[in-house]
N, C-alpha and C positions, 0 to 999 in steps of 0.2 A: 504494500500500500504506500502510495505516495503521492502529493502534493504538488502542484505549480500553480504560476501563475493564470493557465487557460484549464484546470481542469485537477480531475483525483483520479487515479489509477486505481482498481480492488478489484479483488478476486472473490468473488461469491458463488459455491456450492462449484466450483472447478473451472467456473467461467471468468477468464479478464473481460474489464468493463472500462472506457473511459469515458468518466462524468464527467461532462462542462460545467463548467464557473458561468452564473449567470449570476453578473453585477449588478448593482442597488444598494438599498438600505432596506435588509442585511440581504446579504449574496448569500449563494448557495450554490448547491454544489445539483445539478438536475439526474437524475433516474428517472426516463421517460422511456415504460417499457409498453405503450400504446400502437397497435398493429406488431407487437413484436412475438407473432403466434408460438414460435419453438423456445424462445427465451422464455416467455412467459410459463408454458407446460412445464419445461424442465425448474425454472424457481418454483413453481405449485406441487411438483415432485418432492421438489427437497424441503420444501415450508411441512408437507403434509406427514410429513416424515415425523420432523418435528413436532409439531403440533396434535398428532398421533396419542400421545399421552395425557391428552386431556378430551372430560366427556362432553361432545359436543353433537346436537341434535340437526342447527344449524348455520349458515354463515350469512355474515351481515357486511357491506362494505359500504361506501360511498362512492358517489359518483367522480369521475377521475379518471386518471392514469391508469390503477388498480384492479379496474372493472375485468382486463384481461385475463388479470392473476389468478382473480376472483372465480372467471367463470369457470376455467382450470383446476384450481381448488374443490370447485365443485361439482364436477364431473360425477362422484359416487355419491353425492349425497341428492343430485338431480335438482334440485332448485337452490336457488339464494337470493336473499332482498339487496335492493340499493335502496340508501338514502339519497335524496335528489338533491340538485344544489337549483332549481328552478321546479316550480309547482305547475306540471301541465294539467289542462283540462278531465284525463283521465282518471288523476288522483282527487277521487268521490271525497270533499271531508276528513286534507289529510291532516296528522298530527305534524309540527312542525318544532324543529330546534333551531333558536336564532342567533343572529348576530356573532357567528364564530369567525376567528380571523384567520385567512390562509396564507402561511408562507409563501405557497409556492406562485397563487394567484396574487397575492398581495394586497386582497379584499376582502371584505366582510363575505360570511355568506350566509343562509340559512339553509337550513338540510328538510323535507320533506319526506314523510314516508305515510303509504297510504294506506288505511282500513282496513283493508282486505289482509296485507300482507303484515303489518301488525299484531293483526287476529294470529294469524300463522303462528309469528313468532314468540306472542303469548306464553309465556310458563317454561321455553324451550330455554337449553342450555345452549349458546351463541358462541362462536367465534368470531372475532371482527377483523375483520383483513385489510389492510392498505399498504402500499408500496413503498412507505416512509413514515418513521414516526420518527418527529421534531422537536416538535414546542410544546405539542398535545392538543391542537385544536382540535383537530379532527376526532382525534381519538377523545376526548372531552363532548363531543358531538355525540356520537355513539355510545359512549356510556350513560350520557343523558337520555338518549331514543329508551336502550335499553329499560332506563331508569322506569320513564314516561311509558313503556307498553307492559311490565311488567317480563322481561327477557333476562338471564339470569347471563353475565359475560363471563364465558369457560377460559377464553385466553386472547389476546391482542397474535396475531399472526402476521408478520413485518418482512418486508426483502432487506430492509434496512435501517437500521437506527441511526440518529444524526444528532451530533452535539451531545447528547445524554447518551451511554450504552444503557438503554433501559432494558431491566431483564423481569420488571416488573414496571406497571401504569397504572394511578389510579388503584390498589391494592388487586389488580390483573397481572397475573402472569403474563410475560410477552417474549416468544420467543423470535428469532429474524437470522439471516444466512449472514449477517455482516453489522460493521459500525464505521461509521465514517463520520470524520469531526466536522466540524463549520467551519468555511475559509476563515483567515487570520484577515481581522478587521485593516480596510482602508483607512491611511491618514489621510 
């Protein structure tokens, strides 16, 4: 693993990867595995491996990057919810978690999830999936949903942890194939 000025170099679950430095206030470091079909199967291989040890009914993710990983991951369990980061017309009366802030977008947003699938999730033991866990918006999001429908969260399930090697969120186990720091701040 290693650092420069255009990017981070890591190796997760056998694969070299080079993240780009996407500059702002604050930068970061991007994992954008969106249409990345065999990338994505083989990190759901290896998350699922992991994540294996804990009892989980089903999986819950947000809308995103992740959705890939997501659907991967869920191959054997046949379905999984998203939380939406816009409310369309089809979600009847949905519940909603607001005002969270996203690194990666660098906005507020609120998350939607609707009735039907809710219900689903109901009483079930949950794993929550996303591509990155950072600061904890998101992950803060989804433990909220969870909170809000009654879902019980079995484990945070991560390609990557950033800035914090969290091995634990929110009193969740979280397990993830890697950790990668935050670039070193611009003067």
């Amino acid at each position: 693993m290693n650092a420069d000025t255009s990017g981070y170099r890591i190796e997760l679950a056998g694969v070299s990867l080079d993240l780009p430095l996407i500059g702002g206030t604050p930068s970061f470091y991007v994992l954008d595995l969106s249409g990345q079909a065999k990338l994505n199967r083989h990190f759901a291989n290896a998350l699922n491996m992991r994540a294996g040890k804990f009892d989980y009914h089903a999986i819950l993710t947000v809308e995103g990057k992740g959705i890939g990983l997501t659907q991967e991951m869920a191959r054997e369990h046949g379905r999984y919810a998203v939380m939406r980061k816009t409310c369309p017309p089809y979600l009847q009366n949905p519940l909603v978690v607001g005002r969270i802030a996203s690194l990666t977008t660098q906005k507020m947003h609120d998350f939607y999830l609707g009735r039907d699938t809710a219900d689903w999730l109901r009483g079930k033991s949950v794993l929550l999936v996303d591509d990155v866990l950072s600061t904890g918006g998101t992950a803060n999001a989804m433990l909220e949903m969870c909170k809000i429908i009654g879902a019980i969260p079995a484990a945070f399930a991560v390609v990557l942890t950033e800035g914090e090697a969290w091995s634990e969120y929110g009193g969740v186990p979280v397990v993830s194939l890697g950790h990668i720091p935050l670039p070193p701040m611009r003067v």
